[in-house]
ZAMIZA-155513 format. One record per residue (C-alpha): x, y, z. Coordinates in Angstrom, 2 decimals. Example, Ala and Ser with C-alpha at 12.3 -4.5 7.8 and 13.67 -1.06 7.14 Angstrom:
BEGIN
{u: 12.30 v: -4.50 w: 7.80}
{u: 13.67 v: -1.06 w: 7.14}
//
This chain:
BEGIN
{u: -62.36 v: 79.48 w: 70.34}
{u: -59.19 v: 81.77 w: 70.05}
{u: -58.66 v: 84.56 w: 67.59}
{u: -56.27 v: 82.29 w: 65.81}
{u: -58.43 v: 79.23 w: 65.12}
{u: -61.44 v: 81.78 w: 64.24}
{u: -59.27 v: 83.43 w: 61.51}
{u: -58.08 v: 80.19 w: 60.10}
{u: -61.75 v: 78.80 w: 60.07}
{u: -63.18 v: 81.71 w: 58.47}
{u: -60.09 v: 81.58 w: 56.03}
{u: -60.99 v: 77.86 w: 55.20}
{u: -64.87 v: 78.62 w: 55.20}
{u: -64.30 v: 82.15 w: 52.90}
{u: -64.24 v: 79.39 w: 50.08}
{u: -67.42 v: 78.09 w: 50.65}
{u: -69.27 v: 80.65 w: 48.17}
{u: -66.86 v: 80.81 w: 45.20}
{u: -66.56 v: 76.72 w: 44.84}
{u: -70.29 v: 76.95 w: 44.97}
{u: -70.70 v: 79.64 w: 42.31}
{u: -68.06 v: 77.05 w: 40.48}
{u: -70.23 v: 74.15 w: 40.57}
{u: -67.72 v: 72.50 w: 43.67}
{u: -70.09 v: 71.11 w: 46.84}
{u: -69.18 v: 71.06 w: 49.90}
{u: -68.40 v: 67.89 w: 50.28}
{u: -66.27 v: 68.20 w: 46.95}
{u: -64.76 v: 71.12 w: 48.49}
{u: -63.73 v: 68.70 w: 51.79}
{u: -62.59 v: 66.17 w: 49.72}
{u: -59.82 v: 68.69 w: 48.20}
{u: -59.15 v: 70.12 w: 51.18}
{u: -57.77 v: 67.16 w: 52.91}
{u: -55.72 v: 66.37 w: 49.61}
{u: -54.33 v: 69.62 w: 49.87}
{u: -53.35 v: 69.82 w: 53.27}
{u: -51.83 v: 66.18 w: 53.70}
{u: -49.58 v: 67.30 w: 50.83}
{u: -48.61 v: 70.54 w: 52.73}
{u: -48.11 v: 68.65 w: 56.20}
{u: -46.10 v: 66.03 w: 54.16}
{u: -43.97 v: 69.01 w: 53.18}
{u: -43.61 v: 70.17 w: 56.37}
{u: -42.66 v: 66.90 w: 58.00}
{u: -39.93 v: 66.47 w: 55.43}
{u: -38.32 v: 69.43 w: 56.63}
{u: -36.68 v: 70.70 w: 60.24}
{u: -36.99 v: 69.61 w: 63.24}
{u: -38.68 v: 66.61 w: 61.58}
{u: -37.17 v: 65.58 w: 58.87}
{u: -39.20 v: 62.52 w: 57.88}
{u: -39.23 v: 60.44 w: 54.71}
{u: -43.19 v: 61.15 w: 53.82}
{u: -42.81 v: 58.78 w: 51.30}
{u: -44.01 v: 61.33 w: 48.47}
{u: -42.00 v: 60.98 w: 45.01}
{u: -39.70 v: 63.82 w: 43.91}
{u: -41.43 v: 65.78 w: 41.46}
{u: -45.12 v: 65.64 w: 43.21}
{u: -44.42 v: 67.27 w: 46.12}
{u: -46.18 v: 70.49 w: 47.57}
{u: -42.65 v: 72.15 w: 46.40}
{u: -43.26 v: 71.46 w: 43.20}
{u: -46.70 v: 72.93 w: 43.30}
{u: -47.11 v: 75.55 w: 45.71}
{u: -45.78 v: 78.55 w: 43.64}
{u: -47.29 v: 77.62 w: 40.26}
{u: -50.30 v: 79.47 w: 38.68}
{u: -52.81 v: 78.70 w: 36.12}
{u: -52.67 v: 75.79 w: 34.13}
{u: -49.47 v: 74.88 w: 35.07}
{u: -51.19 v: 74.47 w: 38.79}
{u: -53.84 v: 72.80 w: 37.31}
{u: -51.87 v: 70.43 w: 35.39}
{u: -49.83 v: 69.63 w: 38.53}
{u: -52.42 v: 69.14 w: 40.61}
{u: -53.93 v: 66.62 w: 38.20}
{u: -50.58 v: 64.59 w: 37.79}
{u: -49.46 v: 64.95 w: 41.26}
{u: -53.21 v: 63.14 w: 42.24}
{u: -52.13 v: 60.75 w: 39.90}
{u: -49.22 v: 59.65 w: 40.72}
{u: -49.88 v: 59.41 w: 44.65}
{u: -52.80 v: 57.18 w: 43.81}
{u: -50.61 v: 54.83 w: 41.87}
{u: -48.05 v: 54.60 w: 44.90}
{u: -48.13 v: 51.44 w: 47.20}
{u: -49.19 v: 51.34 w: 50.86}
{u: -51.52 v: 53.33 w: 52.81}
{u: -50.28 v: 56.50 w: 50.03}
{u: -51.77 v: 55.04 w: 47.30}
{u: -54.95 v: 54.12 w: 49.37}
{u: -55.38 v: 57.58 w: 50.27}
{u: -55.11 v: 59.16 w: 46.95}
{u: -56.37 v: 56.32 w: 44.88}
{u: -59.09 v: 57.42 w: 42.55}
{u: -58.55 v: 61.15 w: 43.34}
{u: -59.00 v: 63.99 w: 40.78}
{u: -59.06 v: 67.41 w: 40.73}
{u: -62.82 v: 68.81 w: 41.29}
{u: -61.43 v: 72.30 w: 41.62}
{u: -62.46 v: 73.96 w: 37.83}
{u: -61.18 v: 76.90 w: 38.30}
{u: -57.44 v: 77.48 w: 37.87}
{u: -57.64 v: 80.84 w: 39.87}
{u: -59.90 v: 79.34 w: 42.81}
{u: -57.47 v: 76.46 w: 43.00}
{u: -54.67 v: 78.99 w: 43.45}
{u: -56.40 v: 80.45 w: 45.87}
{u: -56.87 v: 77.58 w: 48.39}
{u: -53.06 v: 76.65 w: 47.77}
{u: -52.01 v: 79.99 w: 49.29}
{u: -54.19 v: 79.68 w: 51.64}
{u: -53.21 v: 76.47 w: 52.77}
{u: -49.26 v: 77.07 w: 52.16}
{u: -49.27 v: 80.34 w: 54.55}
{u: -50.22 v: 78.15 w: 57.67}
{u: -48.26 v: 75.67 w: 59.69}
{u: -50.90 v: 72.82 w: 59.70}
{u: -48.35 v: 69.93 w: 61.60}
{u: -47.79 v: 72.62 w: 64.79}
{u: -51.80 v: 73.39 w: 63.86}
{u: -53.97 v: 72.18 w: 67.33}
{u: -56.06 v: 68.88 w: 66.61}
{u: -59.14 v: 70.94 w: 67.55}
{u: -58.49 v: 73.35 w: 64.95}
{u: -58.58 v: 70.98 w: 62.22}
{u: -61.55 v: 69.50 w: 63.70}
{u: -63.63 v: 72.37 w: 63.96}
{u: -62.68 v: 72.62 w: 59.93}
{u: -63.32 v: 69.12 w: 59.83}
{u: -66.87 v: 69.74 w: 61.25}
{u: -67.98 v: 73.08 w: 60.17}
{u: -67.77 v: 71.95 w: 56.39}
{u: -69.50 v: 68.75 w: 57.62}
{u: -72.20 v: 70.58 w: 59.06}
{u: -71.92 v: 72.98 w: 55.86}
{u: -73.12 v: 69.97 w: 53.59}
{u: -75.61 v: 68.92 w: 55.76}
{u: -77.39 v: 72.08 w: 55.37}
{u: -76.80 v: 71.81 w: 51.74}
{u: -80.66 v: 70.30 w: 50.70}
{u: -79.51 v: 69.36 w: 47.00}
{u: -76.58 v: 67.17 w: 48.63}
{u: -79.10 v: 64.89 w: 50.81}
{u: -76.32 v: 64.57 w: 53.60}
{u: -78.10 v: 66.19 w: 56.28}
{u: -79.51 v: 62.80 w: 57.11}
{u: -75.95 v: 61.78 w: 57.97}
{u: -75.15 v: 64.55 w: 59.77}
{u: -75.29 v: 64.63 w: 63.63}
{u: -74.61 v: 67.99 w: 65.14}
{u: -71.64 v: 68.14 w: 67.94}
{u: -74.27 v: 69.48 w: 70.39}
{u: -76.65 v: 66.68 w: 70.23}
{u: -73.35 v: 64.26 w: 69.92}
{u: -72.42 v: 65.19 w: 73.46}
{u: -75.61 v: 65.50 w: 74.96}
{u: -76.30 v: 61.73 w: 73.46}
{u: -72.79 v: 60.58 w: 75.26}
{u: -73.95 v: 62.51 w: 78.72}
{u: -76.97 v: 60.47 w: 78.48}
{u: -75.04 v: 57.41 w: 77.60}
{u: -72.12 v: 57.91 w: 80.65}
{u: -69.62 v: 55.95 w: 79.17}
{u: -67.27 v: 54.93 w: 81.41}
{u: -63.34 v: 54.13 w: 81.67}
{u: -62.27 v: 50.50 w: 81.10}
{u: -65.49 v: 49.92 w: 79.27}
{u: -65.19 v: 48.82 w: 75.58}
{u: -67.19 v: 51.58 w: 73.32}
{u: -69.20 v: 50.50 w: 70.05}
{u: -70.83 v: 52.72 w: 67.20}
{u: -72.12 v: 50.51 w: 64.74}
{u: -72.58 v: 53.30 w: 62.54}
{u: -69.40 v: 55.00 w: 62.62}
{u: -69.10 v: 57.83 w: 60.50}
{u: -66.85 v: 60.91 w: 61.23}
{u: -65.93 v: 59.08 w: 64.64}
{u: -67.62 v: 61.81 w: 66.23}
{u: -69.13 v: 59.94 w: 69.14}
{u: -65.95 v: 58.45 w: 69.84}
{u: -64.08 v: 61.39 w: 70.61}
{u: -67.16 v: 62.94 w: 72.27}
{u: -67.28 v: 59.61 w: 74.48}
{u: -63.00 v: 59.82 w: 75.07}
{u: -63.47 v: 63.91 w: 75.79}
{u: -66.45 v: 62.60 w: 78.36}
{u: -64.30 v: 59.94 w: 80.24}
{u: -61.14 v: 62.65 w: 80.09}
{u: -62.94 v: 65.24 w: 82.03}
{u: -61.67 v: 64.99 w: 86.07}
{u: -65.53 v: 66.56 w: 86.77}
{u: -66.52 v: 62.57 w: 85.67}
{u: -63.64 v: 60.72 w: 86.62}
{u: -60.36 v: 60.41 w: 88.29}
{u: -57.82 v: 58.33 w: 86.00}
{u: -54.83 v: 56.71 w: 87.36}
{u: -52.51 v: 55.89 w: 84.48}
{u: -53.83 v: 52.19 w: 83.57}
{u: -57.06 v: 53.98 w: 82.93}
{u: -55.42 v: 56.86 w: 81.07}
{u: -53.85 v: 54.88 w: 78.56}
{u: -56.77 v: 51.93 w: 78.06}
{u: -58.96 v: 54.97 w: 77.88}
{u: -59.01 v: 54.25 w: 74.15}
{u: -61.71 v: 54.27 w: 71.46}
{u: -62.26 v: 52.26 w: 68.59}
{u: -65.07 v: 51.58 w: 65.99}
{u: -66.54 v: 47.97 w: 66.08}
{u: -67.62 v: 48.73 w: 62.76}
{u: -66.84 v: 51.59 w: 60.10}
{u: -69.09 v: 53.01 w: 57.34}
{u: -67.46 v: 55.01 w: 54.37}
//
């Protein structure tokens, strides 16, 4: 793990404590987190080199957000939730239901600089991931939360697939997807030249998908 993705981890983690003191879970805490940050990688995908029509309306953007404080940021939060989750398509999917868990005007603040200082869209998959997972494995430790019994560590996840040896070309099924964590342990397995040797037919079959999906 580099220096970098350590920093931004702890960073990201450093939150953990003062949600909790604020009544916010973990899982809570996850839940905001990816609100946050698909806002701020909208932003940034709206802007040079990309350019992109995100699809976010004027007004409820992470421009409009990112520099308030208080219960102006609070208040903007809670409309800009809102008003995604009342947009059509996959947008209003994503935010549909969503509402502002985050008490605490001056914690909120908090995560949205913490957030806004990093360039998430240029940010290495694995680095999100290991977010993605630590808090994971954060709320499975949490007793009061009961999700440790949906929790399966990375370690044991790979060691599982090694026993397993999937192979390329083969169709891969977890009936009890969750975080898709087998999958990508499975596609990271059948990547590796120490298993196999991919021409490019087996390269780009060499894909992964659930047979069946649990929430």
């Amino acid at each position: 793990m580099s220096d970098q993705t350590s920093t931004i981890i702890s960073k990201v983690w450093g939150m953990c404590n003062p949600l909790r003191d604020n009544g916010v879970s973990y899982g809570d805490y996850l839940e905001q987190l990816t609100y946050l940050i698909f806002l701020k990688m909208s932003d940034e995908y709206s802007r040079p080199p990309y350019k992109r029509e995100t699809g976010i309306p004027a007004g409820y953007t992470w421009a409009d957000m990112n520099t308030l404080k208080g219960a102006e940021l609070e208040e903007q939060y809670k409309a800009t939730l809102e008003k995604l989750g009342e947009q059509g398509g996959i947008l209003g999917k994503i935010f549909k239901g969503a509402v502002n868990k985050i008490s605490s005007a001056a914690i909120l603040y908090r995560i949205v600089q913490m957030i806004d200082q990093e360039r998430w869209v240029s940010m290495s998959s694995d680095v999100k991931g290991e977010i993605y997972e630590g808090l994971l494995q954060k709320n499975a430790e949490d007793v009061k939360s009961g999700a440790g019994q949906y929790f399966t560590p990375r370690p044991l996840i790979r060691t599982m697939v090694r026993c397993v040896r999937p192979e390329p070309m083969k169709t891969i099924a977890d009936p009890c997807c969750g975080s898709g964590g087998f999958f990508l342990a499975a596609q990271e397995y059948i990547a590796d030249e120490a298993h196999y040797t991919l021409d490019r037919e087996k390269k780009s079959s060499s894909k992964t998908r659930p047979s069946m999906a649990t929430s």
